[in-house]
C-alpha positions in Angstrom: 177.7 174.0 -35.1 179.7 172.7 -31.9 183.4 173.4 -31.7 185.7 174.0 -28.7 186.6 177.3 -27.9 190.2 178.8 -27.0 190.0 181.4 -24.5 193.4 182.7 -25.2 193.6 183.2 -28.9 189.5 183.6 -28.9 189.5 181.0 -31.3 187.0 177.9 -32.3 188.1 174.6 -33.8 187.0 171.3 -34.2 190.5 169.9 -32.7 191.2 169.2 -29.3 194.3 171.3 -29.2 194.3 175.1 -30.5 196.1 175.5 -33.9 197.3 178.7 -32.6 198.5 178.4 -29.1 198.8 174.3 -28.7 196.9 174.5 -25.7 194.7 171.5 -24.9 191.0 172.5 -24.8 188.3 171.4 -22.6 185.7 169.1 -24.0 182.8 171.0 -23.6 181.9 172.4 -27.3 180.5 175.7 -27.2 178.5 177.6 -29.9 179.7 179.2 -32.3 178.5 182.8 -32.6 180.7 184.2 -35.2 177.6 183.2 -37.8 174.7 184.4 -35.6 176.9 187.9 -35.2 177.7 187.9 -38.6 174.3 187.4 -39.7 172.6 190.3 -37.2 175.3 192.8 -38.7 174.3 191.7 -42.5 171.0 192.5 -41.5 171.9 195.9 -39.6 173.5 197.1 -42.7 170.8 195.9 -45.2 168.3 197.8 -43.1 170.7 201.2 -42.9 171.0 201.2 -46.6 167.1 200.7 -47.2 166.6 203.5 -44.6 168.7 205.9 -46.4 167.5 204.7 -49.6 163.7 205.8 -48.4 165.1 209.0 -46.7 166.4 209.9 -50.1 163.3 209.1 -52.1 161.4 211.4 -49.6 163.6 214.3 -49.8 163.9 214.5 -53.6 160.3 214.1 -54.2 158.9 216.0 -51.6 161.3 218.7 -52.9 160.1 218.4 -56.2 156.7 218.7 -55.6 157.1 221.5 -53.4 158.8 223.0 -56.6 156.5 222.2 -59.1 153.7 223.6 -56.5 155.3 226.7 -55.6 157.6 228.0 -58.3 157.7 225.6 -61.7 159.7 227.9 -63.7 162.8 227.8 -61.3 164.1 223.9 -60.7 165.3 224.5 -57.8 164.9 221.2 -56.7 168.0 220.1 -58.5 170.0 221.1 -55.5 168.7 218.6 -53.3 168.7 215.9 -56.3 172.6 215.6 -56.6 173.7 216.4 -52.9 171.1 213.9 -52.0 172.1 211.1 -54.5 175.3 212.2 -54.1 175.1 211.2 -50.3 172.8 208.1 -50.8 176.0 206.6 -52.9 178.4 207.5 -50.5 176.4 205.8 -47.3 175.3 202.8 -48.8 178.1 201.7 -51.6 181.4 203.5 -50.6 181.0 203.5 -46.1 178.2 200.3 -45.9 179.1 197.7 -48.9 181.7 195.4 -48.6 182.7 196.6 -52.4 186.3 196.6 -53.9 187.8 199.9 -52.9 188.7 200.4 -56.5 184.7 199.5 -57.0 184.6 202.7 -54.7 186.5 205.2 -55.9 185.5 204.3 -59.7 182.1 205.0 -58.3 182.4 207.8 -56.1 184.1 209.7 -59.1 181.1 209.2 -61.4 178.6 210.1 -58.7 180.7 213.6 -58.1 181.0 214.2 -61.2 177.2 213.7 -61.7 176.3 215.7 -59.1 178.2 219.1 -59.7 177.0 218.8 -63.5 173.8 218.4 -62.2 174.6 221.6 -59.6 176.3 223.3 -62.6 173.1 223.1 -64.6 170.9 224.4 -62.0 173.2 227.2 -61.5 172.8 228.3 -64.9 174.9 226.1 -67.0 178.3 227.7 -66.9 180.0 224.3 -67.5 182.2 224.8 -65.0 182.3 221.3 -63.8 182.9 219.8 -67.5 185.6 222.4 -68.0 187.5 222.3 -65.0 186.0 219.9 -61.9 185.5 216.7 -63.8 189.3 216.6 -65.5 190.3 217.1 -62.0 188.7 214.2 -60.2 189.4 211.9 -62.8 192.7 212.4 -62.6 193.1 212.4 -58.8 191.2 209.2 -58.4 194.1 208.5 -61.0 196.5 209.3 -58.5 195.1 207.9 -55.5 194.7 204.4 -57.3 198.4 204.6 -58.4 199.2 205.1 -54.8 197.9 202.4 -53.5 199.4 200.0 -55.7 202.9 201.9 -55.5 202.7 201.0 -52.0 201.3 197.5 -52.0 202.7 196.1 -55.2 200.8 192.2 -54.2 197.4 194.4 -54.8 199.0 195.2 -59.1 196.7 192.3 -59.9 193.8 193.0 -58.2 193.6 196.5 -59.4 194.4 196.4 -63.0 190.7 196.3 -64.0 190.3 199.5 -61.5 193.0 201.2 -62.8 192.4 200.3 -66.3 189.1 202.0 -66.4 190.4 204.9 -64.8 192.9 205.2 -68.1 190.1 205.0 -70.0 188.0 208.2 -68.0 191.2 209.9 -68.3 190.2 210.5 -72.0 186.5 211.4 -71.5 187.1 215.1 -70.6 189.2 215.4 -74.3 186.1 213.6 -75.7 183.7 216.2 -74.0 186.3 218.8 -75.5 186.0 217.2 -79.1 182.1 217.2 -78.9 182.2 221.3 -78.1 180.7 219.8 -75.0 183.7 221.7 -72.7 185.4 224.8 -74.5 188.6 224.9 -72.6 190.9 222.8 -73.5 194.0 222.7 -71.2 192.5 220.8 -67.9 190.8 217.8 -70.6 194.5 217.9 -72.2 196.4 217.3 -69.4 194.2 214.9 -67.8 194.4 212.6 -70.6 198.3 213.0 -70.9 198.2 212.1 -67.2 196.1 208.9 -68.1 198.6 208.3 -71.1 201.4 208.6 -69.0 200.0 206.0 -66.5 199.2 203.5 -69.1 203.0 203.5 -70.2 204.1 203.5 -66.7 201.9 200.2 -66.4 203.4 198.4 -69.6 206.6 199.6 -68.9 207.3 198.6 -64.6 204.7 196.1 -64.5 205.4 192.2 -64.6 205.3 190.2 -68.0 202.3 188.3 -67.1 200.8 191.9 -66.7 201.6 193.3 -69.4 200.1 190.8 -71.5 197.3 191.5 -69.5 197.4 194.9 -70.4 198.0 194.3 -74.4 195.2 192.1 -73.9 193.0 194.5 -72.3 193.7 197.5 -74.9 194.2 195.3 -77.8 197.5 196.4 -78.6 
């Protein structure tokens, strides 16, 4: 595609003026390499994520073998599995993808949490991270969501699917609790009063056209 190029708001159109700074532009059209640049940086990034993606499958399986050859009654090899999934997430979803940030933190509290239950179990199954990590998370992630559409109330919109599932993780650890899964109960209880609480706080500050949104999301 040929389009004239303003040097001073390094800008291309199709006009003979700039949009921007009115100047008149030669008539020489030259090529527009925002597509080509965009394209080689698709590519560098596709290429990144399969990278990691292989480095991963070679470190949990070559770790597993090694355990299963070595020492089969002790799977050690669990703590590589979650760091390394943990890490493979992080890279190519939360710092590579062009995802929602409320796509990413939704996601990068599942992985966590994932991965110290997974660290939990190989350290003998204390349930540490169901009684007291998990709660925790869920209810920061909570927070930080809350935060950012505190402070940039044009985003409400755009986050209330975000922010509505977080409500809803906010009663998984009393779920966990209820199915003897997690044995102490205060951390599940006051994570799901903090997703109660923020639920309210939505119906009640939010915009009409939101709310019904809401009512229509939780079939009030």
């Amino acid at each position: 595609m040929m389009q004239h190029y303003c040097s001073n708001c390094n800008t291309y159109t199709k006009q003979q003026y700039c949009p921007l700074c009115k100047n008149k532009l030669s008539e020489k059209a030259g090529d527009n390499e925002y597509y080509p640049v965009y394209e080689m940086k698709v590519k560098r990034r596709r290429f990144v994520q399969r990278l990691v993606l292989f480095i991963a499958i070679f470190a949990v399986s070559t770790s597993l073998l090694i355990n299963l050859l070595t020492n089969s009654d002790r799977l050690w090899f669990l703590y590589v599995l979650g760091p390394t999934l943990y890490g493979l997430l992080t890279i190519n979803h939360t710092i590579l993808s062009r995802a929602h940030t409320g796509s990413k933190v939704i996601f990068q509290v599942i992985a966590l949490s994932v991965t110290l239950f997974i660290l939990d179990a190989a350290s003998g199954s204390s349930r540490w991270s169901i009684h007291y990590v998990i709660p925790f998370l869920v209810t920061l992630a909570t927070l930080f969501v809350t935060i950012i559409v505190l402070r940039k109330p044009m985003k409400w919109r755009e986050y209330i699917g975000y922010m509505t599932t977080m409500v809803v993780l906010g009663f998984l650890p009393v779920l966990l609790f209820l199915s003897s899964w997690s044995t102490v109960l205060w951390p599940s209880a006051a994570t799901a009063l903090y997703a109660l609480l923020t639920l309210i706080g939505m119906v009640l500050f939010s915009e009409k056209t939101m709310k019904n949104e809401i009512v229509r999301r939780f079939h009030f």
